[in-house]
PQR file of N, CA, C, O and H, with PARSE charges and radii, in Angstrom:
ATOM      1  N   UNK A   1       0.851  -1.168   0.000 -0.4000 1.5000
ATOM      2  CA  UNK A   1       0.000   0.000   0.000 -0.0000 2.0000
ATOM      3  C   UNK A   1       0.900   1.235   0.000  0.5500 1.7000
ATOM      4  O   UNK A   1       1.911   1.338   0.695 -0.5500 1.4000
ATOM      5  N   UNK A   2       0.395   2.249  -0.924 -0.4000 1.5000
ATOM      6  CA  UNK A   2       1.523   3.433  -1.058 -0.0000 2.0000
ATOM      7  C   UNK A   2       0.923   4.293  -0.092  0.5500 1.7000
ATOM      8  O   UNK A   2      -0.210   4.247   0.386 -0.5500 1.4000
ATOM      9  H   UNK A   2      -0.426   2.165  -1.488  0.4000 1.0000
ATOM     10  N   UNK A   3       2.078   5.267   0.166 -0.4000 1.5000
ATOM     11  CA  UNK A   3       1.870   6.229   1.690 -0.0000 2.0000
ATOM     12  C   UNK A   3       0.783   6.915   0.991  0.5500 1.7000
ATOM     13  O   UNK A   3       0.814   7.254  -0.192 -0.5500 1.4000
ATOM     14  H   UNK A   3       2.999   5.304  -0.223  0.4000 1.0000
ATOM     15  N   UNK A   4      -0.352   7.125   1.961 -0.4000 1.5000
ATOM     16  CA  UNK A   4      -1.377   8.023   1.842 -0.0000 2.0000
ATOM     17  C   UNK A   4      -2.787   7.688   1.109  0.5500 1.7000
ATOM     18  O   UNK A   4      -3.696   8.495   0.919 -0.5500 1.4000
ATOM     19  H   UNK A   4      -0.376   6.850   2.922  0.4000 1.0000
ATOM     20  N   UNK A   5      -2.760   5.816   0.606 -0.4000 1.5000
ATOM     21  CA  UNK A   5      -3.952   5.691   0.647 -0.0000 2.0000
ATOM     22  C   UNK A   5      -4.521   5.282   1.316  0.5500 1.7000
ATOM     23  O   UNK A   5      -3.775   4.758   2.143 -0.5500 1.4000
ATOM     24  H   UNK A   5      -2.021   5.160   0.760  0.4000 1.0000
ATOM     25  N   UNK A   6      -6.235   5.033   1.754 -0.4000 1.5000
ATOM     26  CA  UNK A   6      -7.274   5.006   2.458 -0.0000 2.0000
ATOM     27  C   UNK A   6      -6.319   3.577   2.653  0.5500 1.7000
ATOM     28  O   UNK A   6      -5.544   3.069   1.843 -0.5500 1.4000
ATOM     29  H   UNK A   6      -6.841   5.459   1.082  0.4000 1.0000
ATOM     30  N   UNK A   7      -6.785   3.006   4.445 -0.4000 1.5000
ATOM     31  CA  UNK A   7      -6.909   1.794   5.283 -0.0000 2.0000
ATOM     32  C   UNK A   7      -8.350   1.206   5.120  0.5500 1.7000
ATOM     33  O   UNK A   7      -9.283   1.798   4.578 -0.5500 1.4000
ATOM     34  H   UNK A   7      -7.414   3.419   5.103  0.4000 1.0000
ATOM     35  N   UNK A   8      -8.392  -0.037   5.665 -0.4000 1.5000
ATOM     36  CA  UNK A   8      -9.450  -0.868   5.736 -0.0000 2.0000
ATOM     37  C   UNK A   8     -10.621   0.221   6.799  0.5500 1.7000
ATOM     38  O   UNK A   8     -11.707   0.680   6.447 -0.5500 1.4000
ATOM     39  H   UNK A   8      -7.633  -0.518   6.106  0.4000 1.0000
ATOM     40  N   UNK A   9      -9.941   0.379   8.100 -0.4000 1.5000
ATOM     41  CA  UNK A   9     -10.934   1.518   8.812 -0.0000 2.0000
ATOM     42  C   UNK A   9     -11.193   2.576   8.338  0.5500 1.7000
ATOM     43  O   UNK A   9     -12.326   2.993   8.578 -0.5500 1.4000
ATOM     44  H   UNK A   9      -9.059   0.005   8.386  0.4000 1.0000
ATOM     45  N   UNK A  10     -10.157   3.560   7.369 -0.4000 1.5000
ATOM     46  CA  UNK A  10     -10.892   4.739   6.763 -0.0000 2.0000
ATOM     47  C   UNK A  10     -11.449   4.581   5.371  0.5500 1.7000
ATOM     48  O   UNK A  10     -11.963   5.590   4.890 -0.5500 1.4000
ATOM     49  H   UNK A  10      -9.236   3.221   7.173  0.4000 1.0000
ATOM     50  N   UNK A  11     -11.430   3.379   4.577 -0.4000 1.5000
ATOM     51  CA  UNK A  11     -12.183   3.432   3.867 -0.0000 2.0000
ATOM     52  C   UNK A  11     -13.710   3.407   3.703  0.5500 1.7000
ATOM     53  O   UNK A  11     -14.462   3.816   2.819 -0.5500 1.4000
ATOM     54  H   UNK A  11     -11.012   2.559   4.967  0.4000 1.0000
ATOM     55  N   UNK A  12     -13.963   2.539   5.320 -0.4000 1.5000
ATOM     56  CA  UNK A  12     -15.448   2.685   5.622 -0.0000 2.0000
ATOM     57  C   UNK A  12     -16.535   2.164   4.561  0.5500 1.7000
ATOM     58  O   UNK A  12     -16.268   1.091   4.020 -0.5500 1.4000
ATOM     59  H   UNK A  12     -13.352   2.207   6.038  0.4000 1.0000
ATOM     60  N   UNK A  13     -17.453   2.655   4.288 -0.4000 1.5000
ATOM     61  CA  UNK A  13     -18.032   2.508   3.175 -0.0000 2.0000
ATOM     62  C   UNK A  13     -19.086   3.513   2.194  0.5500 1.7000
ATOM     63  O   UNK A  13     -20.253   3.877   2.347 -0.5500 1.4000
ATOM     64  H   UNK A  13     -17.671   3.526   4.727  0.4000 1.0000
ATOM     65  N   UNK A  14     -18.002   3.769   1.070 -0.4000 1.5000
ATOM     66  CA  UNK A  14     -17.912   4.903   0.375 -0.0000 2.0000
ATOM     67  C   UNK A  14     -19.280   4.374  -1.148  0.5500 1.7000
ATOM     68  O   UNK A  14     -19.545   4.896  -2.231 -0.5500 1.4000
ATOM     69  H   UNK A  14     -17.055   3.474   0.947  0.4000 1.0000
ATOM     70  N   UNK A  15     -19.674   3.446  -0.607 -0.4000 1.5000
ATOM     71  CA  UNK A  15     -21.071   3.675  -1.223 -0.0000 2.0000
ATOM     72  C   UNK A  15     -22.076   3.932  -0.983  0.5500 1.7000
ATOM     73  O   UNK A  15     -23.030   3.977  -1.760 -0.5500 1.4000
ATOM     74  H   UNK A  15     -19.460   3.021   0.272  0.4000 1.0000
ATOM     75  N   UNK A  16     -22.053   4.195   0.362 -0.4000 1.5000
ATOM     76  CA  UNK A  16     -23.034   4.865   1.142 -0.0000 2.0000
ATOM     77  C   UNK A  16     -23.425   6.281   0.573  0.5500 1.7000
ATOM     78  O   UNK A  16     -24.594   6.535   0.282 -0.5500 1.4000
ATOM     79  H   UNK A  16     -21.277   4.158   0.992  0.4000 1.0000
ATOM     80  N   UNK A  17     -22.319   7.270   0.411 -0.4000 1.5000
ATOM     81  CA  UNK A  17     -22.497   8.186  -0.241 -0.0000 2.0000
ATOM     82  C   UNK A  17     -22.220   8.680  -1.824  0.5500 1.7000
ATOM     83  O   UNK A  17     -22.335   9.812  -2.293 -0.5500 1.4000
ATOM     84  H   UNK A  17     -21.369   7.063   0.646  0.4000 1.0000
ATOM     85  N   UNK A  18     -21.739   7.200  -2.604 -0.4000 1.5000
ATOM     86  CA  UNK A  18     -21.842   8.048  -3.850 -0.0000 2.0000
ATOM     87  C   UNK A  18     -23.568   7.014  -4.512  0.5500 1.7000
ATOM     88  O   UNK A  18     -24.337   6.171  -4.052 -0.5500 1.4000
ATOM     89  H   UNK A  18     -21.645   6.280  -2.224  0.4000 1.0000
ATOM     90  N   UNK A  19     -23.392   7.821  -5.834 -0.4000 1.5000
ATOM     91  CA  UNK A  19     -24.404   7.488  -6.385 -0.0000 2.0000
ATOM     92  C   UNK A  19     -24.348   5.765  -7.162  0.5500 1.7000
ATOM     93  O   UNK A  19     -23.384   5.065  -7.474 -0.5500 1.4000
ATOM     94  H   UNK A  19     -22.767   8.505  -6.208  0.4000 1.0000
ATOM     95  N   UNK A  20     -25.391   5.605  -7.239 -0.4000 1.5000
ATOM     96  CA  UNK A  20     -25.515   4.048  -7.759 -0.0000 2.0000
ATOM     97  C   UNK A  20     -24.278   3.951  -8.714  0.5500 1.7000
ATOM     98  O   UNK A  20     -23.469   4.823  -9.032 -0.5500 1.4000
ATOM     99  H   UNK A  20     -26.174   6.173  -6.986  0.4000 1.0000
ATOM    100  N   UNK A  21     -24.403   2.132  -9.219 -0.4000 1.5000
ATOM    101  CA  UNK A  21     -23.438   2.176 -10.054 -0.0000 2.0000
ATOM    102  C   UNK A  21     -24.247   1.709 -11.572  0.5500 1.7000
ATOM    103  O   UNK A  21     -25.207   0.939 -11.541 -0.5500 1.4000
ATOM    104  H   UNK A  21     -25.060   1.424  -8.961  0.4000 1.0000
ATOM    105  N   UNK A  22     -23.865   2.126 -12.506 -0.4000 1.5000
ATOM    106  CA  UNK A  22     -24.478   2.550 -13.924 -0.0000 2.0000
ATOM    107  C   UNK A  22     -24.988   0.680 -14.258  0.5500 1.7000
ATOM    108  O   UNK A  22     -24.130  -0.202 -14.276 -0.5500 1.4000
ATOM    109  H   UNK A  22     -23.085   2.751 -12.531  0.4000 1.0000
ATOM    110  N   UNK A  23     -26.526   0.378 -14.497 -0.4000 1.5000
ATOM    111  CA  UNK A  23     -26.642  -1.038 -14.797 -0.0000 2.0000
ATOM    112  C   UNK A  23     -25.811  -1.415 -16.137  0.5500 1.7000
ATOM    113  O   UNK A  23     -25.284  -2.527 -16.140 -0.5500 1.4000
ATOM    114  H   UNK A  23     -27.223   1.095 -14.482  0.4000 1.0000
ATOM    115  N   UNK A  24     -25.664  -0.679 -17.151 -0.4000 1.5000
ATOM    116  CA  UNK A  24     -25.004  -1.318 -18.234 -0.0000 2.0000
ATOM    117  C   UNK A  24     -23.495  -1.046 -18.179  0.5500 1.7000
ATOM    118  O   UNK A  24     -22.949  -0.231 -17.435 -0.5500 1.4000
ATOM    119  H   UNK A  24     -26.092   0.224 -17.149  0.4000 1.0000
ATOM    120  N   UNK A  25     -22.975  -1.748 -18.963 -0.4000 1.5000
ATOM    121  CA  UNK A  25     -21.287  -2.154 -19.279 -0.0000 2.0000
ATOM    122  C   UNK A  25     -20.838  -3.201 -17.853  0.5500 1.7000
ATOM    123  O   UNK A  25     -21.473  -3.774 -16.968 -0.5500 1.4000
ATOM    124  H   UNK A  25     -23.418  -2.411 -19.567  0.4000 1.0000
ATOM    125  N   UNK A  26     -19.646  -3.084 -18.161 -0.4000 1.5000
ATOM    126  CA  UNK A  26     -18.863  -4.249 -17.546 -0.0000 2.0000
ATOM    127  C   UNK A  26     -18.747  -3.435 -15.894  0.5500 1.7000
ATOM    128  O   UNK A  26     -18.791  -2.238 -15.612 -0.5500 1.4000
ATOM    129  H   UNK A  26     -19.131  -2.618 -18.880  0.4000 1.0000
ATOM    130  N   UNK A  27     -18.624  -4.370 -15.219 -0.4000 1.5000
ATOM    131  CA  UNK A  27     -17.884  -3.987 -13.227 -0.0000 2.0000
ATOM    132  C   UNK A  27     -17.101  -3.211 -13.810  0.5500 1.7000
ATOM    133  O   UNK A  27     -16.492  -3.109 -14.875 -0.5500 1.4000
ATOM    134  H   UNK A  27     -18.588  -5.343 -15.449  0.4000 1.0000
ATOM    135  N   UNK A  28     -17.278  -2.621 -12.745 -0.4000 1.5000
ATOM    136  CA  UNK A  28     -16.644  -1.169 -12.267 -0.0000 2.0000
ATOM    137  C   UNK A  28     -15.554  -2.012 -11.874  0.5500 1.7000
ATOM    138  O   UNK A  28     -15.527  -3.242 -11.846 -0.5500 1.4000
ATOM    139  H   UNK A  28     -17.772  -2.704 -11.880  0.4000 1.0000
ATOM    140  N   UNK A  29     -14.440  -0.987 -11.501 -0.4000 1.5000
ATOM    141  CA  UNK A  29     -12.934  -1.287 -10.804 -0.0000 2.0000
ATOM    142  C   UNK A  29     -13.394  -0.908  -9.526  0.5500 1.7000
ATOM    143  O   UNK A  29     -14.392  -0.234  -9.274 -0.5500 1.4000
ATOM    144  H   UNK A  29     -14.461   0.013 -11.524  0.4000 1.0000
ATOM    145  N   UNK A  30     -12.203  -1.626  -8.376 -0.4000 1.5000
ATOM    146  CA  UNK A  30     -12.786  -1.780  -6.713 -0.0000 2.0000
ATOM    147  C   UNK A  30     -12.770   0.081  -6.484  0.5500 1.7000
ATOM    148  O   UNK A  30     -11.624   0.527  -6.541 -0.5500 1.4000
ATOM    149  H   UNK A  30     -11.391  -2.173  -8.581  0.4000 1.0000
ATOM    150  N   UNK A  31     -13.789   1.073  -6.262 -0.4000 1.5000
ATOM    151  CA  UNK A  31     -14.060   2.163  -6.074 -0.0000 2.0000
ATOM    152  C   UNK A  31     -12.788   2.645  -4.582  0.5500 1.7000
ATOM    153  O   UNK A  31     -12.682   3.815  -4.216 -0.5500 1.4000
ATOM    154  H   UNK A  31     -14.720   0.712  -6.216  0.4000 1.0000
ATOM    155  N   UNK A  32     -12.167   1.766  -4.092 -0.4000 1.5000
ATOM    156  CA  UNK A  32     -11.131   2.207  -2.906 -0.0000 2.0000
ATOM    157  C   UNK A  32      -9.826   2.737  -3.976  0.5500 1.7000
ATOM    158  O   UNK A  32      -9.250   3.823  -3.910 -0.5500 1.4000
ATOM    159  H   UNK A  32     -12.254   0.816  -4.390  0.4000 1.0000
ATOM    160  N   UNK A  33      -9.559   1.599  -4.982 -0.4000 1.5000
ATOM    161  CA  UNK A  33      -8.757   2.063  -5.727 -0.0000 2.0000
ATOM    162  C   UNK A  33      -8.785   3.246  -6.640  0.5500 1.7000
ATOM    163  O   UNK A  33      -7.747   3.669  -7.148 -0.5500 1.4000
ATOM    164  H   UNK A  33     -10.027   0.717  -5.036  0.4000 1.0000
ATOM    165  N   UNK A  34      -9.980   3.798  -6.861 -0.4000 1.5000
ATOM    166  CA  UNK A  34      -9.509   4.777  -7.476 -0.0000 2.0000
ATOM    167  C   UNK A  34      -9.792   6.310  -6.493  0.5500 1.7000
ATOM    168  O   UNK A  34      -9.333   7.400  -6.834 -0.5500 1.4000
ATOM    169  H   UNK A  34     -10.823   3.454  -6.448  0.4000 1.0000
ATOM    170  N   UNK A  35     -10.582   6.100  -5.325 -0.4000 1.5000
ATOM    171  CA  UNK A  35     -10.563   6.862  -4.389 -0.0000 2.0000
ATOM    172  C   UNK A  35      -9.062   7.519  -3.929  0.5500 1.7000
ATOM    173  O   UNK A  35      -8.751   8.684  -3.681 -0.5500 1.4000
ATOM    174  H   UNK A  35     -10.955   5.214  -5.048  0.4000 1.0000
ATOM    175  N   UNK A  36      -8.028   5.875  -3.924 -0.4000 1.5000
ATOM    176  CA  UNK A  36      -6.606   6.539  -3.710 -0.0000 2.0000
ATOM    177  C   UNK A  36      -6.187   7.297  -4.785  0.5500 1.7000
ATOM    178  O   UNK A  36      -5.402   8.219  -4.562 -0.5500 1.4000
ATOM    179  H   UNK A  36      -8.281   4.929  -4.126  0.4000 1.0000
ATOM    180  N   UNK A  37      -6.646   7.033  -6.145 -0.4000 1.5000
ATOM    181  CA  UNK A  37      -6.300   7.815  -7.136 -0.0000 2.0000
ATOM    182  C   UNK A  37      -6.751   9.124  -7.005  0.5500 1.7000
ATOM    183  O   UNK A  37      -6.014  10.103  -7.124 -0.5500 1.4000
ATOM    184  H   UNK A  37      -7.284   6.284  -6.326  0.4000 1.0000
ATOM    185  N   UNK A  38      -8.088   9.176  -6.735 -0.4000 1.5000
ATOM    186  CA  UNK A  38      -8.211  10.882  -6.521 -0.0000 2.0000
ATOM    187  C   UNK A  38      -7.680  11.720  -5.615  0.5500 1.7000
ATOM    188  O   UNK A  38      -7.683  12.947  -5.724 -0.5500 1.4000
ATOM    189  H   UNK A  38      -8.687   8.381  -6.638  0.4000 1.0000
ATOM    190  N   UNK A  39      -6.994  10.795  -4.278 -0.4000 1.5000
ATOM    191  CA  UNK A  39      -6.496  11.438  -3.041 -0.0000 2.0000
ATOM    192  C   UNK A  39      -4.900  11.704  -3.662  0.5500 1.7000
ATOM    193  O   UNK A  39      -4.140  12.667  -3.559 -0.5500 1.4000
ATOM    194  H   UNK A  39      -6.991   9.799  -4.190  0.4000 1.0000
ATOM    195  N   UNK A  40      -4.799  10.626  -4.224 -0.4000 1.5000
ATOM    196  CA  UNK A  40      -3.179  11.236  -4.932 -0.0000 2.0000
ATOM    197  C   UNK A  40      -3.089  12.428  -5.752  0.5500 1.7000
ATOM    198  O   UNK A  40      -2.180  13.243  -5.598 -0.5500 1.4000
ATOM    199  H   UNK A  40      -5.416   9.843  -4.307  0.4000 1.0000
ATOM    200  N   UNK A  41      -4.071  12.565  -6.681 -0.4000 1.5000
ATOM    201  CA  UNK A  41      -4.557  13.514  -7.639 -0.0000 2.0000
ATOM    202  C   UNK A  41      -4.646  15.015  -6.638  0.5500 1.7000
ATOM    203  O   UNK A  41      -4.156  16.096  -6.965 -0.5500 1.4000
ATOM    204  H   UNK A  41      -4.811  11.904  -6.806  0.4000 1.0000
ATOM    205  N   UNK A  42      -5.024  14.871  -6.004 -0.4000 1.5000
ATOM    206  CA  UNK A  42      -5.515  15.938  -4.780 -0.0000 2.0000
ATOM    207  C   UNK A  42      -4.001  16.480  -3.732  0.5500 1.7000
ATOM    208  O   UNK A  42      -3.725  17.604  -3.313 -0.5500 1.4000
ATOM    209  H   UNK A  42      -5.422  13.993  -5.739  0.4000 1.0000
ATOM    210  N   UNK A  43      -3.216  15.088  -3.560 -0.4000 1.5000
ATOM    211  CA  UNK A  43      -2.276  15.687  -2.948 -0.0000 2.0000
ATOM    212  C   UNK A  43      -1.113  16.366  -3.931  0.5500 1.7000
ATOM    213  O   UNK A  43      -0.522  17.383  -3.568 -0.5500 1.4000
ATOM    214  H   UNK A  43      -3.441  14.174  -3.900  0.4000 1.0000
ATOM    215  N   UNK A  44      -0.938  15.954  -4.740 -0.4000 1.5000
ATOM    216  CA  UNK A  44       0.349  16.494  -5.846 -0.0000 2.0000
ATOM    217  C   UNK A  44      -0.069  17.408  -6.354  0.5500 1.7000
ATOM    218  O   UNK A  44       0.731  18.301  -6.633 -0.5500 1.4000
ATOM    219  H   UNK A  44      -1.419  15.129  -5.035  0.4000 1.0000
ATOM    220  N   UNK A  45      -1.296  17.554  -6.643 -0.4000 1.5000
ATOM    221  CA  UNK A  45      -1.999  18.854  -7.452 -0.0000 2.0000
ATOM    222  C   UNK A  45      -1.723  18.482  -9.224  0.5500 1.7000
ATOM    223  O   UNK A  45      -2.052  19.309 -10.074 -0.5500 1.4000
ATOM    224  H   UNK A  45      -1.946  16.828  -6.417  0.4000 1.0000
ATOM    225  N   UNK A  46      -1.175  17.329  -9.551 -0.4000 1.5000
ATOM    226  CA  UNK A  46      -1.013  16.477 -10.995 -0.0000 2.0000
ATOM    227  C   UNK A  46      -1.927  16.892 -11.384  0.5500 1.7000
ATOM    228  O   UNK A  46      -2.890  17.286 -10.726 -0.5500 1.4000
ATOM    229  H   UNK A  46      -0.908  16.657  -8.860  0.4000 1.0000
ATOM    230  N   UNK A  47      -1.740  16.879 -13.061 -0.4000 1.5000
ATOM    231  CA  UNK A  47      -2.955  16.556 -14.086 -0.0000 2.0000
ATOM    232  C   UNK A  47      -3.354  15.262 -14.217  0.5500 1.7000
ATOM    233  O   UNK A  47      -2.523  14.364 -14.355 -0.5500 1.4000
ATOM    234  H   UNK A  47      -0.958  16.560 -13.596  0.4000 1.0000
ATOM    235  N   UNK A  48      -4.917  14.990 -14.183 -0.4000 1.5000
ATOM    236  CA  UNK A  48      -5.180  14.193 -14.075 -0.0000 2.0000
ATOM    237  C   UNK A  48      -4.643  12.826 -14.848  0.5500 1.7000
ATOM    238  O   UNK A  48      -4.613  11.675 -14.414 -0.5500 1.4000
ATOM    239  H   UNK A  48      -5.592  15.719 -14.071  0.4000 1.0000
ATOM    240  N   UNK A  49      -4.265  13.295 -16.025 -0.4000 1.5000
ATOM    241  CA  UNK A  49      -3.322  12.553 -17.085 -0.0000 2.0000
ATOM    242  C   UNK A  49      -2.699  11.594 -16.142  0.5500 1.7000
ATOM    243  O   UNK A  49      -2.893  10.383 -16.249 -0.5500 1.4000
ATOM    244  H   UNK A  49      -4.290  14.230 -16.378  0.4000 1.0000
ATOM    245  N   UNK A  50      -1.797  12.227 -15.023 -0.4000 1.5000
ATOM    246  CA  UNK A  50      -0.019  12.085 -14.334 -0.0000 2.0000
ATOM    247  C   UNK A  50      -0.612  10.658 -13.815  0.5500 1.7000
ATOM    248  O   UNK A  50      -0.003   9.627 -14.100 -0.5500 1.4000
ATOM    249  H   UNK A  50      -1.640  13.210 -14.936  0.4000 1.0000
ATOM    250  N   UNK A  51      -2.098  10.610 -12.866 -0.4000 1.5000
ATOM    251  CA  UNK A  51      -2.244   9.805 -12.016 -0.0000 2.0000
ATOM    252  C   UNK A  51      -1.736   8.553 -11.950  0.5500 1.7000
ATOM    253  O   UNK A  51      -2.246   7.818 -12.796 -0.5500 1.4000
ATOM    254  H   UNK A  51      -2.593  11.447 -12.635  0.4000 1.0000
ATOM    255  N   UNK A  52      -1.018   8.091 -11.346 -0.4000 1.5000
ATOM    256  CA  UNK A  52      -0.216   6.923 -10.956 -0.0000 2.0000
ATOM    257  C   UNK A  52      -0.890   5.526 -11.606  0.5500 1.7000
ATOM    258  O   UNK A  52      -2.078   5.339 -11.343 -0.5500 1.4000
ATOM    259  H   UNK A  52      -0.604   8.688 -10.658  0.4000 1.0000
ATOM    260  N   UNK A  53      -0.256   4.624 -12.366 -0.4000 1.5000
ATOM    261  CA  UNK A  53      -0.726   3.280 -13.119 -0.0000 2.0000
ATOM    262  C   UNK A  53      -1.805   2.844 -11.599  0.5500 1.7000
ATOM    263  O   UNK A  53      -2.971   2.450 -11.594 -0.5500 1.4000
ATOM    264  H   UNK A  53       0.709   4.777 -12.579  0.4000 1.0000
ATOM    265  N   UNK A  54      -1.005   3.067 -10.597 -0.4000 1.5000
ATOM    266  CA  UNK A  54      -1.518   1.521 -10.221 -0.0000 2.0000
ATOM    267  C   UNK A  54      -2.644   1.930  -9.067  0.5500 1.7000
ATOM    268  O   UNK A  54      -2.731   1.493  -7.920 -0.5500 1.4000
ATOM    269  H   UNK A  54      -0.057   3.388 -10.600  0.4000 1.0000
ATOM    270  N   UNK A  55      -3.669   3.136  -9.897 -0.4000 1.5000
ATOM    271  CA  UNK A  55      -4.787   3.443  -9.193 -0.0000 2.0000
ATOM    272  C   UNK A  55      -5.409   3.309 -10.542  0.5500 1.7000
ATOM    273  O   UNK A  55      -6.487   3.901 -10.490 -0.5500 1.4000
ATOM    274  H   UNK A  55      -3.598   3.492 -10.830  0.4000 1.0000
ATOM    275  N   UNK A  56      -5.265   2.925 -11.432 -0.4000 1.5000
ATOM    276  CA  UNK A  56      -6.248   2.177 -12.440 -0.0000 2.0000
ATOM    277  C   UNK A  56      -5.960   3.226 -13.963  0.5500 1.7000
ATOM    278  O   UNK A  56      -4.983   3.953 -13.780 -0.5500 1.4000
ATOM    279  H   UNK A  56      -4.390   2.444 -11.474  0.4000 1.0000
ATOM    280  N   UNK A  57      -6.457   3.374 -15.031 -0.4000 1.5000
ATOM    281  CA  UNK A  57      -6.848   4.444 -15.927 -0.0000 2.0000
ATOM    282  C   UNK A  57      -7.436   5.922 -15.267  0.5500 1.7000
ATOM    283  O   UNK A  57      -8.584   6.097 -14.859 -0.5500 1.4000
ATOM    284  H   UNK A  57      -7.251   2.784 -15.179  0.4000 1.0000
ATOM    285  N   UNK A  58      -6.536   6.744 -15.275 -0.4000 1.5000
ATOM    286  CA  UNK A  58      -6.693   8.644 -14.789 -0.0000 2.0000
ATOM    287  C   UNK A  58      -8.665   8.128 -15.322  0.5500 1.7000
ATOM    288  O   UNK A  58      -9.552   8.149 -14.469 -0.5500 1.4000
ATOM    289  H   UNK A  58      -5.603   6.602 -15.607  0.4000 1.0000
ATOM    290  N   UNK A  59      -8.873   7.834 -16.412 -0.4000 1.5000
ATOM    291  CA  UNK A  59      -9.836   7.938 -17.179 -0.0000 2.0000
ATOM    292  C   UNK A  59     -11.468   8.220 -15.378  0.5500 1.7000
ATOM    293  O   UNK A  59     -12.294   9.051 -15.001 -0.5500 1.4000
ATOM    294  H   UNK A  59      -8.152   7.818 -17.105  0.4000 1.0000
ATOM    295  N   UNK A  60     -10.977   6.970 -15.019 -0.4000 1.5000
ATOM    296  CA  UNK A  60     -11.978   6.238 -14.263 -0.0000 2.0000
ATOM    297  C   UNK A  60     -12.479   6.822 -12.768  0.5500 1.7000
ATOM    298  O   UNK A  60     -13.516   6.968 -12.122 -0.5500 1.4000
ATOM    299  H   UNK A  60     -10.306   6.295 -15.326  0.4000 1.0000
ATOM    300  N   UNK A  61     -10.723   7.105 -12.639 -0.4000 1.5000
ATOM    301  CA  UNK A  61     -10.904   8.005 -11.153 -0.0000 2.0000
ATOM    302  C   UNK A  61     -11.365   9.492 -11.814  0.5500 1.7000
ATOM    303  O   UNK A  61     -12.041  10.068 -10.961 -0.5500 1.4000
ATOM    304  H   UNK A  61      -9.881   6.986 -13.165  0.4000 1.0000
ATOM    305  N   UNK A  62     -11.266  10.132 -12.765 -0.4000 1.5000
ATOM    306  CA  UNK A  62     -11.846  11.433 -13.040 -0.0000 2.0000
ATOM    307  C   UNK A  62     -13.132  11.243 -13.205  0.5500 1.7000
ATOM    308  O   UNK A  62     -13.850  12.151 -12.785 -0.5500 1.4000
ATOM    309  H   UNK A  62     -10.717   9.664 -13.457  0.4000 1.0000
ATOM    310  N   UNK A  63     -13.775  10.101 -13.817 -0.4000 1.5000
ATOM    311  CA  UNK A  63     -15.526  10.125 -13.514 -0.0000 2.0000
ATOM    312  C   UNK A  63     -15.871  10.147 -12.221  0.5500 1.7000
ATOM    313  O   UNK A  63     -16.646  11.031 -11.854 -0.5500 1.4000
ATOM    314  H   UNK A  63     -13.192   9.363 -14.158  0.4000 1.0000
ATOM    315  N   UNK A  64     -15.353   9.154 -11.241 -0.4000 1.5000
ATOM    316  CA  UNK A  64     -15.902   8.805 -10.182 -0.0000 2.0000
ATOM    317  C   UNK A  64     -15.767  10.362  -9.176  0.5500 1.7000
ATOM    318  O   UNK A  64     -16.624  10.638  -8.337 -0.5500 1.4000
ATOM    319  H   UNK A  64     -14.724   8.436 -11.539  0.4000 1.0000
ATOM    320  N   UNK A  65     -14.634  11.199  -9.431 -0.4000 1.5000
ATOM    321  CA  UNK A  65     -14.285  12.408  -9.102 -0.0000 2.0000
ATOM    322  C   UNK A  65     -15.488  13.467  -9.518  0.5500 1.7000
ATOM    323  O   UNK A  65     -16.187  14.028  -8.673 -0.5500 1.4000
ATOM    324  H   UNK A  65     -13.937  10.974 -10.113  0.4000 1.0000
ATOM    325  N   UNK A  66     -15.595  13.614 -10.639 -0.4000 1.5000
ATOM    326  CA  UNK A  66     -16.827  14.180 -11.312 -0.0000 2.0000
ATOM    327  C   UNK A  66     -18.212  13.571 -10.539  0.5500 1.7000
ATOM    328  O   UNK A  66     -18.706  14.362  -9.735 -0.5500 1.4000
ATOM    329  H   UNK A  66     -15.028  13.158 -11.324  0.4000 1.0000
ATOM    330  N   UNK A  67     -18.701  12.638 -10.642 -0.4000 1.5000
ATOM    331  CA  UNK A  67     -20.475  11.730  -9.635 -0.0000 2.0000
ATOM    332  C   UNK A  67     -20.064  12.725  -8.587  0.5500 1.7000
ATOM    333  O   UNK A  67     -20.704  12.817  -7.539 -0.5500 1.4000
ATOM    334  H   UNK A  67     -18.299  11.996 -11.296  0.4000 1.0000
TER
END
């Protein structure tokens, strides 16, 4: 786990507050992972482009950022 993403206790459960997940296309990616992507995104102040491989496609964490 890289410094500064969400733990098992602070990840909690973060579907409580976002919105459903879309019935068509394929599963979603695990929503913790790209949560760290937006917290990384948030701490470096990066373009979303920069975001680190291994919080999934920038693509995915900028929607879930956007809901």
């Amino acid at each position: 786990m890289a410094r500064g993403d969400l733990t098992d206790e602070q990840g909690g459960r973060p579907e409580a507050v976002l919105p459903p997940l879309p019935k068509m296309g394929r599963r979603p990616r695990d929503r913790r992972q790209c949560f760290d992507g937006i917290w990384w995104r948030a701490r470096t102040g990066s373009p979303w482009r920069d975001v680190a491989e291994r919080y999934g496609p920038w693509e995915t964490a900028y929607t879930l950022f956007r809901r």
